[in-house]
RONUBA-655702 format. One record per residue (C-alpha): residue in three letters; x, y, z; chain. Coordinates in nm, 2 decimals, padded with zeros to 4 digits. Layout:
BEGIN
PT type     c1     c2     c3 mol
PT  ALA      X      Y      Z   A
...
REM end
This chain:
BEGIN
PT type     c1     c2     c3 mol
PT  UNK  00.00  00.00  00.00   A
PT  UNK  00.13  00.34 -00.12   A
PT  UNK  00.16  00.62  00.13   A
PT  UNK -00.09  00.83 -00.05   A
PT  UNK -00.37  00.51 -00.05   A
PT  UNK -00.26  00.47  00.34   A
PT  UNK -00.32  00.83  00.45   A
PT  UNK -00.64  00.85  00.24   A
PT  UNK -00.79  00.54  00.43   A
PT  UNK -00.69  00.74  00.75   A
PT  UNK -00.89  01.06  00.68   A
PT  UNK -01.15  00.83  00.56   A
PT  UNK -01.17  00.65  00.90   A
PT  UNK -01.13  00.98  01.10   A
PT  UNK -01.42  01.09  00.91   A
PT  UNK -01.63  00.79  00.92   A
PT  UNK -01.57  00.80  01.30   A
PT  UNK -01.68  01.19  01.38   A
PT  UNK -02.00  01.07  01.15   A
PT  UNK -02.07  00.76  01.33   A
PT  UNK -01.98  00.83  01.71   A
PT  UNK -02.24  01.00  01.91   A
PT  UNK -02.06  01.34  02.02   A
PT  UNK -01.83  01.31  01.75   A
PT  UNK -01.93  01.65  01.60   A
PT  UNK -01.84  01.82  01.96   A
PT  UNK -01.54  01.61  01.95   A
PT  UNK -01.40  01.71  01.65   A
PT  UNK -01.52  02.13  01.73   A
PT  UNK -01.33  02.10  02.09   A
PT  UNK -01.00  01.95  01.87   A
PT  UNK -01.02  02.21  01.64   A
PT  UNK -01.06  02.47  01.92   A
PT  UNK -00.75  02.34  02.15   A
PT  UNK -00.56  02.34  01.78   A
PT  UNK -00.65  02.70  01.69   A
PT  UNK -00.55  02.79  02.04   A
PT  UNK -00.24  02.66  02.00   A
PT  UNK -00.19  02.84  01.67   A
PT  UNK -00.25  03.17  01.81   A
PT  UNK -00.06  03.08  02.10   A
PT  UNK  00.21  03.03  01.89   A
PT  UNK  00.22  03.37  01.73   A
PT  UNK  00.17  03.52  02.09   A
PT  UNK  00.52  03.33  02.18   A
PT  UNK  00.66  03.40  01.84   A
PT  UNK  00.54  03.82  01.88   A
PT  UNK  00.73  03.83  02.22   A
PT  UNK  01.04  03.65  02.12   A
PT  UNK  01.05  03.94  01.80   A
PT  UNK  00.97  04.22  02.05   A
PT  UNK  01.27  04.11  02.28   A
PT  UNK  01.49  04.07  01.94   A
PT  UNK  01.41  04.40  01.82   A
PT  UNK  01.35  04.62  02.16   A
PT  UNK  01.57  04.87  02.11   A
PT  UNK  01.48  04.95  01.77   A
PT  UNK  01.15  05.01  01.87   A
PT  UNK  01.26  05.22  02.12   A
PT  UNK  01.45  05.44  01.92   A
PT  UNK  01.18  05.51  01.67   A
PT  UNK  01.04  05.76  01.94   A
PT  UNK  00.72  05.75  02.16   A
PT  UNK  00.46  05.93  01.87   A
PT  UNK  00.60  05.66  01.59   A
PT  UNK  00.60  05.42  01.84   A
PT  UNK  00.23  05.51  01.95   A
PT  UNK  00.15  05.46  01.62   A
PT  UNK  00.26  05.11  01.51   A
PT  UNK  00.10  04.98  01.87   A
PT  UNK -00.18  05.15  01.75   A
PT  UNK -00.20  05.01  01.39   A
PT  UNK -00.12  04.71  01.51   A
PT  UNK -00.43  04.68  01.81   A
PT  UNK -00.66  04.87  01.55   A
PT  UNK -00.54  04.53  01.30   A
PT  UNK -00.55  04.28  01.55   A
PT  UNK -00.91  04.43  01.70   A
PT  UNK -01.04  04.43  01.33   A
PT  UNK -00.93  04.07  01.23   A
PT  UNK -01.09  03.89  01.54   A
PT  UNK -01.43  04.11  01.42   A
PT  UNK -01.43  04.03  01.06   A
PT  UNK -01.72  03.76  01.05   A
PT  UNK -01.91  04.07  01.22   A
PT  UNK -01.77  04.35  01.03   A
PT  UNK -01.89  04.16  00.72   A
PT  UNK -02.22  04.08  00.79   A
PT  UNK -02.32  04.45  00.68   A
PT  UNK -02.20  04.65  00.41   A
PT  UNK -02.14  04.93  00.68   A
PT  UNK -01.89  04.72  00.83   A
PT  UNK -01.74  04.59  00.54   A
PT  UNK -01.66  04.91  00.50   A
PT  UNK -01.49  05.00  00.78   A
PT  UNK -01.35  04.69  00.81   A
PT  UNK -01.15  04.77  00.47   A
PT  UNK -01.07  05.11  00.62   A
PT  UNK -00.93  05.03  00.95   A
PT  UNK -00.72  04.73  00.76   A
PT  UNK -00.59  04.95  00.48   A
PT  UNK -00.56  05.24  00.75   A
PT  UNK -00.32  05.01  00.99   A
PT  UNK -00.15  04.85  00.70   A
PT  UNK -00.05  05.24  00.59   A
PT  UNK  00.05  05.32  00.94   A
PT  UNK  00.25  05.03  01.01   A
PT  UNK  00.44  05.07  00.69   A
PT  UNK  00.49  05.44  00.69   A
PT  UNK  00.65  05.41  01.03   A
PT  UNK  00.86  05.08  00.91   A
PT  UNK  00.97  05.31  00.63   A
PT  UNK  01.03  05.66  00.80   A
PT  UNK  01.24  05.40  01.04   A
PT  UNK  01.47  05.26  00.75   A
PT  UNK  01.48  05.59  00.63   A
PT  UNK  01.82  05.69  00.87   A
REM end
């Protein structure tokens, strides 16, 4: 048996069993819950190891610039975990391209004013 036959009869069997198995449904939501969580905690881990890499270049782009990025970066961060909201009027979608295209433009002008010196 090939690897490609073997790992199809795997995901067919995972998938037999969340259909057959009473609960398998919640089962299956709760896995992929604990592995999103992971994920982000992950990038949390990953973000602080880069902030502690990078400190004192942030600190030397000033506390206004500096303001700024943290700013674009919670305004991003705010807007991302809102987008199945955000786009369930055309209000929101709106603002939700806004306030991404706004912190994307802030983000980058201070990235670029910094490589700039």
């Amino acid at each position: 048996m090939t690897a490609t036959v073997r790992n199809v009869v795997i995901i067919a069997a995972l998938a037999a069993l969340i259909d057959i198995v009473p609960g398998g449904g919640t089962a299956s939501t709760v896995l992929l819950q604990a592995i999103w969580l992971a994920f982000l905690a992950t990038l949390v881990w990953a973000a602080s190891l880069t902030y502690r890499q990078r400190r004192n270049e942030l600190y030397s782009l000033g506390d206004r610039k500096r303001a700024a990025l943290y700013a674009a970066i919670a305004a991003l961060t705010v807007t991302l975990t809102a987008t199945h909201r955000l786009w369930t009027t055309p209000a929101g979608s709106v603002a939700w391209l806004v306030v991404v295209g706004l912190s994307i433009y802030v983000g980058g002008a201070v990235l670029w004013s910094a490589r700039r010196y």
